[in-house]
N, C-alpha and C positions, 0 to 999 in steps of 0.2 A: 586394726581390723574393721573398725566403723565407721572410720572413713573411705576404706576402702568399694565399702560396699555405698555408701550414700555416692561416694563419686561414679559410681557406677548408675544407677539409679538417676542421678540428677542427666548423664550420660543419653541413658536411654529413652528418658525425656524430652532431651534437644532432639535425639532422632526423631521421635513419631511426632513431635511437634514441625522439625521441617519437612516431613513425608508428605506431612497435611497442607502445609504449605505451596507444596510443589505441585501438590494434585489442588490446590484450590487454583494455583496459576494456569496448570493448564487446562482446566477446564473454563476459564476466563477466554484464552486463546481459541480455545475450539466456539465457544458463544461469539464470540465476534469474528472467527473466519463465517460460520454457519448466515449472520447477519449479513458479511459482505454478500457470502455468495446469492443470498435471497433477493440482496438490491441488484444485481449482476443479474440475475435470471427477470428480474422487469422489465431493464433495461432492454437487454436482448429479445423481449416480445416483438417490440416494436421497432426495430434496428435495422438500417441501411447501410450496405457496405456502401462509401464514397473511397476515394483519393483523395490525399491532405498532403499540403506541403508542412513542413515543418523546419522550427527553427530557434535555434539557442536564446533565451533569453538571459540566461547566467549560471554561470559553477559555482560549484561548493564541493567543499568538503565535510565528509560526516565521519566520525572516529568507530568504529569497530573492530570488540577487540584488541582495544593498541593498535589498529593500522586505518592510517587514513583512509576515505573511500572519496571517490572524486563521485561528485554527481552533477545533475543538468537541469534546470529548469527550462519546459518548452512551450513553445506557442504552433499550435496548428491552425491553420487557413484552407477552407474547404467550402467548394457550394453545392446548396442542396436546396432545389427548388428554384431557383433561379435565383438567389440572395448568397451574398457570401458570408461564412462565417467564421469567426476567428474564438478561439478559445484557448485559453492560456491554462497550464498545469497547477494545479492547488486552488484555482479562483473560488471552485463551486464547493458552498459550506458543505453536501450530501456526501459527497466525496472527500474524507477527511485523513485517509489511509497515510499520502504523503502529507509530511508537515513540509509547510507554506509550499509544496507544489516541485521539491528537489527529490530526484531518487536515481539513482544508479542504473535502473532500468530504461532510462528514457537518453543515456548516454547512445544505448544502439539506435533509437530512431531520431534522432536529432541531425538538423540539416539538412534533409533529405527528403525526397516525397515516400509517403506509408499510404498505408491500406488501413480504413478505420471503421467500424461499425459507429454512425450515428442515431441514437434514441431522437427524435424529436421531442415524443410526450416528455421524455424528461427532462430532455437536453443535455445530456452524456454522449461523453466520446471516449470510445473506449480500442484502443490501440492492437492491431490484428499481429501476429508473429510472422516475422516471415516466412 
């Protein structure tokens, strides 16, 4: 009988210790979506939409899940101001979202000319939807 009840106890322990857990995680996730979007709304103060060709610079694969995900590192080429300029995915320390510059999303705009909003002041490119 008194084990019964300790194992229950110890029980309901691990619960509200992983409850706190879970609420301490996502409120980590909400702080740094809140951050990106903050760096996002600077960028876009000052932003010109140009045209950019783009183009693969390598695959990967990333595991989620249990299931492979293919992804793309890219290189866009665009002028603005009369200078071209080239900017490769993951280079810029501020922008640190993808690791080393591979993500899944950049599979739909790869190889092909896109539509990009350019920051100068900051010098961010930041990739439009079709």
């Amino acid at each position: 009988m008194i084990y019964f009840s300790i194992t229950e106890e110890i029980e309901l322990l691990i619960c509200v210790i992983m409850f706190y857990i879970m609420a301490i995680l996502l409120l980590i996730v909400i702080i740094v979506c809140q951050r990106q979007a903050k760096k996002v709304k600077k960028w876009l103060a000052d932003a010109v939409e140009l045209t950019a060709q783009s183009t693969t610079l390598g695959d990967s694969f990333v595991w989620a899940a249990f299931f492979p995900m293919k992804t793309k590192k890219i290189f866009v080429k665009f002028e603005y101001e009369g200078r071209v300029i080239r900017k490769e995915s993951g280079k810029n320390k501020e922008n640190s979202f993808f690791q080393q510059g591979y993500s899944a999303a950049f599979r739909k705009y790869a190889d092909r000319e896109i539509k990009i909003l350019y920051s100068p002041k900051y010098d961010q490119v930041l990739i439009m939807k079709d």
